[in-house]
Steps between C-alpha positions, in 0.01 A plus 500: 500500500216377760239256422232743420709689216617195351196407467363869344804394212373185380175633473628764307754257283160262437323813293571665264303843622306439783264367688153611700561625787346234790493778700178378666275176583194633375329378207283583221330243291707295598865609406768721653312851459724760361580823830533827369629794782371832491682801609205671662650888502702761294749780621229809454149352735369720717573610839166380601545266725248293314709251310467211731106525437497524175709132459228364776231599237712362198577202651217312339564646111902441555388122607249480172751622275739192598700709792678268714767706702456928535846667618358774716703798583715528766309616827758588725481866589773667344613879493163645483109434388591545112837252565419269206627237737921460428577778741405240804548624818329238739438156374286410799281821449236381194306793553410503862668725704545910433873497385663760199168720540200208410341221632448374175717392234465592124283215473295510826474373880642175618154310547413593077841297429390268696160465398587497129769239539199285669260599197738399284539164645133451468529517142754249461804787474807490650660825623840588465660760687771737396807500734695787501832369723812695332472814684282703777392844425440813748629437784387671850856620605853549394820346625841568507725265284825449328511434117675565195361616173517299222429582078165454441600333201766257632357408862854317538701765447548708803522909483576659831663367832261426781294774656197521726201575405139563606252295348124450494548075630297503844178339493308508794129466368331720764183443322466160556663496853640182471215320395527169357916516494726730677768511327698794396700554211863705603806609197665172567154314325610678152780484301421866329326814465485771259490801734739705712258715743816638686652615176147506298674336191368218298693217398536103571674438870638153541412462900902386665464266819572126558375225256364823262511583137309420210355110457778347303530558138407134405171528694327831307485618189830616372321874338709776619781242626325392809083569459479470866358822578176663336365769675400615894656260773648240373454196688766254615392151417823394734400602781368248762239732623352591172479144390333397794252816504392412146424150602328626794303716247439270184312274786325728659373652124374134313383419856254798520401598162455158344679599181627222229793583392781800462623715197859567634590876392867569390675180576778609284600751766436212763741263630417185312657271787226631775239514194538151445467388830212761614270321222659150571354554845191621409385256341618210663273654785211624284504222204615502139161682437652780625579660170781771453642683214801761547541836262865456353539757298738382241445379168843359437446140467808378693454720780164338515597195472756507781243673761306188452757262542592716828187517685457118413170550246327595853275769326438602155587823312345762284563448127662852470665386188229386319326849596772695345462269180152596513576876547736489211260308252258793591734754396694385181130361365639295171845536559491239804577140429169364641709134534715628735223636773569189725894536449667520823243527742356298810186370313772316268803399763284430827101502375423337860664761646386852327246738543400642152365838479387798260577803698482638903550740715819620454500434123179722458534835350678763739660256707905463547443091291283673211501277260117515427478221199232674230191486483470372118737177645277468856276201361770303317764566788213398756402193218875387592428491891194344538486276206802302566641218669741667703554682795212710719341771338442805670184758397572842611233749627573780308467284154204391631338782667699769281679803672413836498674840570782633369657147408211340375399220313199309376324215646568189292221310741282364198796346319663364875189347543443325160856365570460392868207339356652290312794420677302396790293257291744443142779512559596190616746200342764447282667820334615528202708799357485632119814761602608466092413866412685856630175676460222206600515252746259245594460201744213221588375359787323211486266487783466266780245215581177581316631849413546707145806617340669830473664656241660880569677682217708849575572729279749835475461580181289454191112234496693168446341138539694179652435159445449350868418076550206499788429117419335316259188441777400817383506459128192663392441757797485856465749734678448856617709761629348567874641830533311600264795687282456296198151434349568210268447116576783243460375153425732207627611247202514121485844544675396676751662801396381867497626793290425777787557818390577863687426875451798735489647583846249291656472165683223231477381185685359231313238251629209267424181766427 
């Protein structure tokens, strides 16, 4: 175990839940202010080009509403002007050069990235870019290869002997004409594709040649025996060339855009050896301030557990498990256990490590994830993020904004900002939990420095109350619910205890009026 993960375990083993994130120097009143990340986009926007401006004019709002880091979209252009930006096809083209039909990406023209990320920064926010390094879309040419198939449902288990094929793995990048990097990307980059133009069948091809074949089993997720392989060209994290391209690149990219931080897409298909040491690098030459989080989609807590023990605690992870908790509470209203929402996930095992969140793009309606937690649990589920001790909570557009279309959904801005209200300037100090009741649970925090209490109550079922200790400084004061969802006024007794109550299905957060 190296220094830096030993150390990640006794911080855990000193806690019983958690900890703030120190995630960054700055300070508020003079404590540790509490960073929230927003996930500034959702799977539908428009093909408008006009994305980028719109965060430039944000900026300031986002920063108000206690906005620290924004996890822009990825900008690479992919396979066409609508690509929602996983289909990458260049990584050095951000919307510069006419490549796939447009200039433009989804979101707009290299200099609006650029000029957001710098408005951003002017508002004290930190952007975080989303990587997409698994796999390279639409390429310019096909090559001739030899491969065998393989069952899309066992990657390790082998179905035909080897045979050549033709496959869309040439990348040339006439567009761009070499600027900036000129390398190209041959069949001997990947490990896989998924198409046969010589035979026009679809399938998974394991790519045969020296020092090829899937990453080894240990190093990716172990969905579908070996989760190597996801979709388009798959590349080959082995491969000398590759590694050294995407060092070339990763320099190049923080060098010239300025960006904070990455939001690592699909590390489960990613060889967790080069992942480790890609990020290890990075931020030995850009700082520890370089933040990065990785989407592992798994909620089994072992699998989760060992990922982080494998890449060394180098970046953190999404809190898929605690998302599915949330999704289930949201669907079997009463019937879920409200004491067991924490059970299992990252915000419990590795708090400085986990990156809480509601819903996102790929769990919104429509999308291969949906999971879309509902709407009646939104508030208490996002009460459970941003309210807490642990982990770093994550706002997504389309709860904030809403959606609209065929798979929309409302805007729960009024409510998000209540909340980010209050964590921004509440919820601070120590937490206490009142976990004692399947269908209402409740927790304290007891403020920092010169600061108030908080008391939040959650309920699933039927108006309850619970008796909640805020401290016996307050004796005397009057508490109100500052969501607004209760109208009546708790007064604090000699003991400093409050009986706070809750409306059915309904969450409130209780505070000095």
């Amino acid at each position: 175990m190296s220094i830096e993960a030993e150390r990640r375990k006794r911080l855990r083993l000193s806690t019983s839940f958690g900890t703030i994130r120190p995630i960054s120097k700055n300070k508020r009143k003079n404590r540790m202010e509490n960073q929230t990340l927003m996930q500034y986009f959702e799977w539908y926007l428009p093909d408008d080009g006009q994305h980028w401006n719109r965060l430039a004019e944000d900026a300031p709002n986002l920063a108000a509403k206690g906005i620290r880091k924004v996890w822009m979209p990825p900008t690479f252009k992919g396979t066409g002007s609508n690509d929602v930006g996983y289909g990458v096809y260049d990584l050095f083209d951000l919307g510069e050069f006419d490549q796939k039909g447009t200039v433009r990406t989804k979101y707009g023209l290299k200099e609006e990235y650029l000029r957001a990320i710098e408005v951003l920064g002017q508002n004290g926010i930190e952007a975080i870019a989303d990587v997409v390094l698994n796999h390279k879309a639409a390429a310019d040419y096909k090559e001739r290869f030899t491969v065998v198939e393989v069952d899309p449902n066992d990657r390790t288990k082998v179905l035909s002997e080897p045979f050549e094929i033709k496959g869309w793995t040439k990348f040339v990048f006439p567009g761009r004409n070499k600027t900036y990097n000129d390398f190209e990307w041959h069949w001997y980059h990947f490990t896989g594709t998924d198409y046969d133009a010589k035979n026009n069948k679809s399938g998974i091809f394991l790519i045969q040649g020296d020092n090829k074949g899937w990453a080894d089993d240990e190093l990716v997720d172990n969905e579908n025996g070996n989760y190597d392989y996801l979709m388009y060209a798959d590349i080959d994290f082995k491969h000398p060339e590759v590694i050294q391209n995407l060092y070339d690149w990763a320099h190049w990219f923080i060098e010239s855009t300025g960006v904070h931080g990455f939001r690592l897409d699909a590390v489960k298909h990613i060889d967790s050896f080069f992942m480790k040491n890609f990020i290890r690098d990075i931020t030995e030459k850009y700082g520890d301030d370089f933040y990065v989080f990785g989407e592992f989609w798994n909620s089994d807590e072992k699998a989760n557990n060992d990922y982080l023990e494998n890449i060394d605690y180098r970046f953190d992870l999404v809190d898929v498990k605690l998302h599915h908790n949330l999704f289930d509470a949201s669907k079997s209203g009463a019937d879920y256990d409200l004491r067991t929402i924490f059970d299992q996930t990252l915000a419990k095992n590795h708090p400085e490590s986990a990156v809480t969140f509601v819903d996102n793009h790929d769990t919104q309606r429509g999308q291969a994830l949906e999971s879309t937690v509902e709407e009646w649990f939104k508030p208490a589920a996002y009460a459970l993020i941003l309210l807490r001790e642990a982990g770093l909570p994550c706002v997504f557009y389309g709860d904030y904004y809403g959606i609209s279309g065929e798979f929309a959904q409302e805007s729960f801005q009024e409510l998000l900002d209540k909340l980010l209200d209050i964590r921004l300037n509440l919820a601070y100090g120590e937490q206490t939990d009142y976990f004692d009741d399947a269908n209402c649970i409740g927790w304290t925090r007891q403020g920092m420095d010169d600061g108030q209490p908080i008391a939040v109550l959650i309920s699933n079922d039927q108006a309850t109350n619970k008796s909640m200790l805020v401290g016996p400084e307050w004796a005397g004061r009057e508490f109100s619910d500052y969501l607004g969802n209760s109208s009546q006024i708790v007064t604090i007794d000699d003991q400093g205890w409050g009986e706070f109550p809750v409306e059915e299905k309904s969450v409130s957060v209780w505070s000095v009026r």
